[in-house]
N, C-alpha and C positions, 0 to 999 in steps of 0.2 A: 963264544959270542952268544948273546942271549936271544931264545928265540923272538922276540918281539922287533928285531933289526934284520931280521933272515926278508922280511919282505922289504924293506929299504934298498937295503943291499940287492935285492932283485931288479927292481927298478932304476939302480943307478948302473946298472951292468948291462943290463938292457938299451939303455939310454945308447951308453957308451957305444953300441955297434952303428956302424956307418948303415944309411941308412939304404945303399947301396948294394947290401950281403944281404937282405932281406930277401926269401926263397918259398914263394908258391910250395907249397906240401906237394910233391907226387903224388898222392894218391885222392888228393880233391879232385872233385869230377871236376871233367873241362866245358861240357855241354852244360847247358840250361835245364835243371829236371824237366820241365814241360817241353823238351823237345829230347829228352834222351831216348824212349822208346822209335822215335821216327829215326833215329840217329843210328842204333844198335840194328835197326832192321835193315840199314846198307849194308851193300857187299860190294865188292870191287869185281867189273863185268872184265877185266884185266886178267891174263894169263901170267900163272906167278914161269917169269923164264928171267932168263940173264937179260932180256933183250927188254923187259918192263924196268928191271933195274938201273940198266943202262939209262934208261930214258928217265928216270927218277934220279938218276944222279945229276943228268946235262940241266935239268930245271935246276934242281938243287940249288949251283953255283950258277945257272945263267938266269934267266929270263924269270923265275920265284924269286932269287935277290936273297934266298933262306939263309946262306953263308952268311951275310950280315949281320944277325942275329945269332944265330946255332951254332957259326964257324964252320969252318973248313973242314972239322972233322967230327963235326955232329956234337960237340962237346959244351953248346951253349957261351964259347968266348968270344963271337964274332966281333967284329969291328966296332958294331953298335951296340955290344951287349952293357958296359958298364952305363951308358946312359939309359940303359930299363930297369923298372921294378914294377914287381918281380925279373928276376934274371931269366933269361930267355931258357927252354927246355934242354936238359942233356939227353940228347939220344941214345947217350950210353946206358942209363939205366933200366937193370931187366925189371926192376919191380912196374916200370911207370908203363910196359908193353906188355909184361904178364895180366892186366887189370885196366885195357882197352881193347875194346871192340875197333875193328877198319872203320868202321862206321863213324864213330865216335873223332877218330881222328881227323875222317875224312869232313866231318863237318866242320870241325875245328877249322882245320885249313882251308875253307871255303867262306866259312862265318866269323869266323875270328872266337877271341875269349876275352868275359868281360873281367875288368879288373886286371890286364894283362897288355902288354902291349904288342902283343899277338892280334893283328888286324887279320880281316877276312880276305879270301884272294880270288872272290866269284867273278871281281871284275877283269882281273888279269889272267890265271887262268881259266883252262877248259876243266868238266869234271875228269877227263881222262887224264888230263898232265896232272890232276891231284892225285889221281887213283893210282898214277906213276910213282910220284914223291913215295909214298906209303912205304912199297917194300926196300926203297934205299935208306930211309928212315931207320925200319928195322935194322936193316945193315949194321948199322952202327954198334947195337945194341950183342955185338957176335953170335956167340955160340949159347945164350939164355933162351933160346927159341921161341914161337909165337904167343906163348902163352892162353891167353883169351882172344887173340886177334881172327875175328872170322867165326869165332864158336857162339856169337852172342849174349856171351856176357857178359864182361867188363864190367866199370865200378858205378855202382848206384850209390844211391844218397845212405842208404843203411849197410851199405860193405857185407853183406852177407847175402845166406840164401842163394846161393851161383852166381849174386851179381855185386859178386864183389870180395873182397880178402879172405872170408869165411876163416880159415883157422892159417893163414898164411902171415907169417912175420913179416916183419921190414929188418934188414940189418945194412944197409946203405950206410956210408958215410956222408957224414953234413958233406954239404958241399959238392955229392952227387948228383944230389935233385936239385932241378933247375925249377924253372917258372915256365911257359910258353916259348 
């Protein structure tokens, strides 16, 4: 093939994907830069026990409505998921927890994400049934453990310098990373 059609050929392959597989990057911040330091500096006033979990799993599927989006087992295929785009978040993956602050998440789920259709939930929940979600969240994510969650600092706009990937790969496959 001669290089001068290598970019055609990109664009018609590109074209070709439904427009419905389209996938928020994991490691794009979710916060708004001018509110990520007010973001990072939360902490959840919650005792990390099975008894926070529990109570983050019963919102989960009742009264957050988060199943509808994330699914039933945190994997991003709920009910409503194929009518979003980006595709709603997998809470399976460790990369998208190793490189968030509570914080970070915590406003997310309270303020929503723009570009996303990940709405804010300040009107339906309290900050504590958010600060509950959190560690059942994690749950999903197993045995990858908290990564930056609670240490401050999670992914800024320049991915480095502690607040952010610094010399950390991604090997995920497509299709791990979700959107919100």
């Amino acid at each position: 093939m001669k290089p001068s059609m290598f970019p055609l050929l990109t664009l018609v392959v590109s074209l070709a994907i439904p427009a419905g597989a389209a996938e928020r990057h994991m490691m794009q911040p979710l916060v708004p830069a001018d509110k990520m330091a007010e973001a990072r500096a939360l902490t959840s006033p919650l005792p990390k026990s099975p008894e926070t979990v529990a109570q983050g799993k019963a919102i989960y599927a009742g009264k957050g409505g988060c199943f509808n989006c994330h699914g039933k087992d945190g994997d991003g295929n709920g009910p409503l998921a194929a009518q979003l785009n980006p595709s709603p978040r997998n809470f399976h993956h460790h990369g998208f927890w190793r490189h968030r602050t509570e914080g970070e998440i915590f406003w997310v789920i309270k303020n929503g994400s723009v570009g996303t259709g990940m709405v804010g939930f300040a009107g339906q929940l309290t900050d504590e049934e958010i600060w509950s979600l959190i560690p059942y969240l994690r749950s999903f994510a197993g045995e990858h453990g908290p990564g930056m969650m609670g240490h401050g600092g999670g992914m800024g706009p320049m991915m480095g310098g502690g607040g952010g990937m610094g010399g950390m790969g991604h090997s995920g496959r497509r299709g791990e990373m979700g959107g919100e």
